[in-house]
Every structure is written in structure tokens, then in C-alpha cells.
C-alpha positions in Angstrom: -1.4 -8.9 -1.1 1.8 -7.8 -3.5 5.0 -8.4 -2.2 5.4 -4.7 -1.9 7.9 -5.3 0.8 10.0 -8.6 -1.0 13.0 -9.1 0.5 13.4 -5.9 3.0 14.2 -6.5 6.5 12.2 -5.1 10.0 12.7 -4.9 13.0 9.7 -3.7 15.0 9.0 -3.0 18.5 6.7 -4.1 20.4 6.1 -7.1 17.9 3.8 -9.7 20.2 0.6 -8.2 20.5 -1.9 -6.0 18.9 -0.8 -3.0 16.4 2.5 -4.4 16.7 1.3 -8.7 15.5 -0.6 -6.7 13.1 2.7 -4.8 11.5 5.0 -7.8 11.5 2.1 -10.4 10.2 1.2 -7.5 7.4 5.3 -7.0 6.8 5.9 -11.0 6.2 2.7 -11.0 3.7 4.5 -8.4 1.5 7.4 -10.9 1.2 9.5 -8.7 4.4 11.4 -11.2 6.4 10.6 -9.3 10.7 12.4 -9.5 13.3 10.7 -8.0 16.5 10.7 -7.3 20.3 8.8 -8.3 22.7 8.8 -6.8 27.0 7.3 -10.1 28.7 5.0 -11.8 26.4 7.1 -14.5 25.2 4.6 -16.8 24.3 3.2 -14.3 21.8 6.3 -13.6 20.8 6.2 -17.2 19.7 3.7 -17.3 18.5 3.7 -15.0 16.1 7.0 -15.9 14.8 5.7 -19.0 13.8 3.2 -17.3 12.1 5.4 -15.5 9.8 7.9 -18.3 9.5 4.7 -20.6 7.9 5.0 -17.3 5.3 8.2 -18.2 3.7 9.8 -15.6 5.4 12.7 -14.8 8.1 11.7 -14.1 11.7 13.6 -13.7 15.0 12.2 -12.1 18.0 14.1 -10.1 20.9 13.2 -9.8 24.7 14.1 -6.1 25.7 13.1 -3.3 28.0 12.6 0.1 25.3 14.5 1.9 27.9 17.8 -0.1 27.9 20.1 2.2 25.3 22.2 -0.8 25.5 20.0 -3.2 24.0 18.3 -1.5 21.5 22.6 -1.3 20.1 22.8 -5.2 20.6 19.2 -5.9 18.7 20.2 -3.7 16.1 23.6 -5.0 15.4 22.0 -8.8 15.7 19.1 -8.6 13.4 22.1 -6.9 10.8 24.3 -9.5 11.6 21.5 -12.6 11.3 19.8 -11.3 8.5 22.8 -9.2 6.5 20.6 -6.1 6.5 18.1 -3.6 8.1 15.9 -1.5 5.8 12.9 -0.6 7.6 12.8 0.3 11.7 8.7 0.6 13.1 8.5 2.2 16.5 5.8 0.5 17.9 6.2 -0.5 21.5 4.5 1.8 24.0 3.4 2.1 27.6 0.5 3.9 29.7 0.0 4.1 33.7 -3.0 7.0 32.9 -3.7 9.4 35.9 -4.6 13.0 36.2 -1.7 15.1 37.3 -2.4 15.7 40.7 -1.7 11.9 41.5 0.5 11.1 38.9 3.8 10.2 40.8 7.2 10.6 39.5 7.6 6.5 39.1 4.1 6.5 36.5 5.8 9.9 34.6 9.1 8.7 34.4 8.5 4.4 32.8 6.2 5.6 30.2 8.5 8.5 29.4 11.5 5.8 29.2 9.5 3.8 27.3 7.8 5.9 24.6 9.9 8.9 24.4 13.4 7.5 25.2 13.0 3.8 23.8 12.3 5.6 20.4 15.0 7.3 20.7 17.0 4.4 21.6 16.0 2.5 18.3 16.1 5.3 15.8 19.9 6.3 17.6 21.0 2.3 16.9 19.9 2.0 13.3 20.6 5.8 12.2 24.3 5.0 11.3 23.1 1.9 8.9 20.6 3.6 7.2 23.2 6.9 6.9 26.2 3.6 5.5 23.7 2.4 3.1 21.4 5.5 2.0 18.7 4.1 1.9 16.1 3.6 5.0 12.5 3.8 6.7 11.8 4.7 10.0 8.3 4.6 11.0 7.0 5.4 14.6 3.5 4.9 16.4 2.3 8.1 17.9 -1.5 8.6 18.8 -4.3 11.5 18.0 -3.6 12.1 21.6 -0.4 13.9 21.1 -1.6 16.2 18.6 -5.1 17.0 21.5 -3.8 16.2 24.7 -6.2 13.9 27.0 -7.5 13.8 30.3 -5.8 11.4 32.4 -2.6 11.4 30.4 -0.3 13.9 30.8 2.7 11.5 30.8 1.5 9.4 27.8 0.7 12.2 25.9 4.0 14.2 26.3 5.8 11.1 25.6 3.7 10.5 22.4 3.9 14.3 21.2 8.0 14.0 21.7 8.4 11.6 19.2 6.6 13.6 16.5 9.8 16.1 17.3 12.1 13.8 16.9 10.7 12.1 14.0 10.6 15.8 12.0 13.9 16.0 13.4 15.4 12.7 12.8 13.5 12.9 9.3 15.9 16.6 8.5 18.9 14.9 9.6 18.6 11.8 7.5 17.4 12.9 4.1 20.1 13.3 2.7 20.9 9.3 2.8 17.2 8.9 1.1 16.2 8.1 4.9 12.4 8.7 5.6 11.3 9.2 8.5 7.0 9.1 9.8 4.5 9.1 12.5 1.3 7.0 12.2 -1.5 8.4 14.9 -4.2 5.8 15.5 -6.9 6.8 17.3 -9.2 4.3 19.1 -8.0 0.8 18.2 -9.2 -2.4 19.3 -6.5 -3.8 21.8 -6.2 -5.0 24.8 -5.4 -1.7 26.1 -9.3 -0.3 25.6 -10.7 -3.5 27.0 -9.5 -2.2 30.2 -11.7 1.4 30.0 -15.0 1.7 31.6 -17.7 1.4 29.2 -18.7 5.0 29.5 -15.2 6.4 28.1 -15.6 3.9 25.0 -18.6 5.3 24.3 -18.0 8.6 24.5 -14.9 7.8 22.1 -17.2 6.3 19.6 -19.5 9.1 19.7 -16.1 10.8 18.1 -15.0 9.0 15.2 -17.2 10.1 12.1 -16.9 6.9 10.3 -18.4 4.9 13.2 -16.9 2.3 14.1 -13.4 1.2 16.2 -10.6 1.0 14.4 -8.4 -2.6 14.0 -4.6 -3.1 14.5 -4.5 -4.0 10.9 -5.7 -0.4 9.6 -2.6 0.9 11.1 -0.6 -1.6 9.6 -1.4 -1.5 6.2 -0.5 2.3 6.6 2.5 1.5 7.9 3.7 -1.2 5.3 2.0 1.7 2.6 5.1 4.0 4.3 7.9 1.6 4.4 7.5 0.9 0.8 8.8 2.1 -2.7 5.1 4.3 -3.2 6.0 6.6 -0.1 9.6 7.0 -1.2 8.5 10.8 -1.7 7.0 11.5 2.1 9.1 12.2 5.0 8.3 14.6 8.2 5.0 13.3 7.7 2.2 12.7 10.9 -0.8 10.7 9.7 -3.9 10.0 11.6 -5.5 6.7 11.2 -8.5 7.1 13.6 -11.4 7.4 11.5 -11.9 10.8 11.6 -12.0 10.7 15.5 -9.4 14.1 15.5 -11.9 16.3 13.8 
């Protein structure tokens, strides 16, 4: 792989498992020294920071909740002050507690809204003002087909992932001027733990959907995310891109 990404700094969410191993182990290949968070998998988190340390490059991981405004300030200001810079922010960390709406309670709506509406917000909000100081900056957040369809089951999860295609067109009007960009990658069915958990029926049924055929990996979202926080998408911005095998159409 070229060292597309040589010397830039990430930070990225949700950084010890699945899509979001997949983004920080493609980021340190193309020469990106990561930093990442992790919720309660600290042993991943370990994991893959010796991973990417065995890579030449910079690591440091963070334990944090996505809904703590707080934190998401004090990672943001550490990974600036540990590694001089921040240059590219990934979105990644996400939550689901699926139920229809009729016995959804107000506790299931409320964590995955705080996590994957709110914790994006949190992130983008910290690292706006040194993107803005240096004009220059990516910001790149996972969404999913489901926000752009809706899904039975997941109301909350879909609402939450919909919001951050707002704010990302938002966020990606307000910071353009400072050569910010600002994108939403939408995977579709990806192998992670998160599908092992569906019944067998629902998986089939999924992979009746996608035309190419087969389930997509956490590393075919994050080659299209290291694609967007590089020089050769310098040009897109406001930007929602399916990666789901054609599962949408």
C-alpha cells in the first residue's frame, strides 16, 4: 500500500474492534500515525496498538464513553498535545439495542442516540476549532444504508444514524472555507460481531439483497475511508457513500 496518508495524524472512535481495527490498521499502513478510542475493550485496544506500533508508526488509545462532551475535549486536546497535530477525525464508534417501537423504552432510545448522534457531535465539536486554526482537515463519519431506508426493529439506531448525515452536510458548509471536508461512509452488511448475533433467517434475507453477493469486510470500508482522508478526495465534501455492495438498490 502507498503511504497515501505519511505523516497525518487520526484519531478514530471506536478503534478496538471491527470497522474501526480495520480503519486505524489501514491508516498506520499508509504511513498515518492513530490514535483511537475504545468503550470497554481494553484488551483490543491493546492489541491493536501494538499492531500499528510494529508499523513504524505512532499510536495511543483512549478509554471514553461517546456521550461524555467532556472527554471527547480532553482526547482531542491530548492526541494534539502528544502528537503536535490532528489532521484527520473518523466517526466510527456506534451502538444498537434494536426493538420495534412499541417496546422500545426511553433508556434503549436515549444510549444509542447519545452515542451515535450526540458522540459525533461531541468529536466533530472538539476538533472543529483545529481544523478551522490550521485550514486544513478531514472529518469522516460511519453512518449505515439504514439511515438512508429505515429498518425494522431500529427506529433509534436509524434516527441516530440519519442525524449524522445532517450534521455532516452541515458541518461540511460550515467548514469549507478552512479546506475542511467533511463525509459519510454507509456500509451495509459487514461482517462483525454485531451480525453474528442475528438469527440466521435475517442474514439471509440480507444476502438475498446485496447484488454483488457476498458480505461485505471491515476492511472495504476502510480503504474508502483512508481513499477520503487523503490528498485524491481533497475535491469531495457533503458527500454520503454506500459501501454495501449494492445491497441499497
Amino acid at each position: 500500500m502507498n503511504k497515501q496518508l505519511d505523516g497525518k495524524t487520526a484519531l478514530v472512535t471506536g478503534g478496538s474492534s471491527g470497522i474501526g481495527t480495520a480503519i486505524v490498521q489501514t491508516f498506520a499502513k499508509a504511513g498515518a500515525h492513530v490514535a483511537f478510542t475504545y468503550h470497554s475493550n481494553k484488551q483490543g485496544a491493546e492489541t491493536v496498538l501494538s499492531e500499528i506500533e510494529s508499523m513504524g508508526v505512532k499510536g495511543a488509545f483512549f478509554q471514553a464513553d461517546m456521550a461524555d462532551f467532556k472527554k471527547a475535549q480532553e482526547i482531542v486536546d491530548q492526541v494534539i498535545d502528544s502528537f503536535g497535530t490532528l489532521d484527520i477525525l473518523v466517526n466510527n464508534a456506534g451502538a444498537n439495542q434494536d426493538k420495534v417501537i412499541w417496546k422500545m423504552t426511553e433508556t434503549m432510545w436515549d444510549e444509542v442516540i447519545d452515542t451515535d448522534l450526540k458522540g459525533v457531535f461531541n468529536y466533530i465539536r472538539a476538533a472543529s476549532p483545529n481544523f478551522r486554526e490550521k485550514k486544513s482537515g478531514r472529518i469522516i463519519t460511519i453512518s449505515s444504508i439504514n439511515a438512508l431506508r429505515g429498518k425494522f426493529g431500529q427506529s433509534n439506531y436509524a434516527a441516530a444514524k440519519a442525524g449524522v448525515i445532517g450534521l455532516s452536510k452541515s458541518v461540511a458548509r460550515e467548514l469549507g472555507r478552512s479546506n475542511v471536508t467533511v463525509n459519510v461512509v454507509c456500509p451495509g452488511l459487514i461482517a462483525t460481531k454485531m451480525i453474528q448475533s442475528m438469527p440466521d433467517d435475517f442474514k439471509e434475507k440480507a444476502l438475498e439483497e446485496i447484488i454483488l453477493g457476498r458480505i461485505g469486510t471491515p476492511e472495504d470500508i476502510a480503504e474508502v475511508v483512508a481513499f477520503l482522508a487523503g490528498d485524491g478526495a481533497r475535491h469531495i465534501t457533503g458527500e454520503v457513500i454506500k459501501v454495501d455492495g449494492g445491497q441499497y438498490i
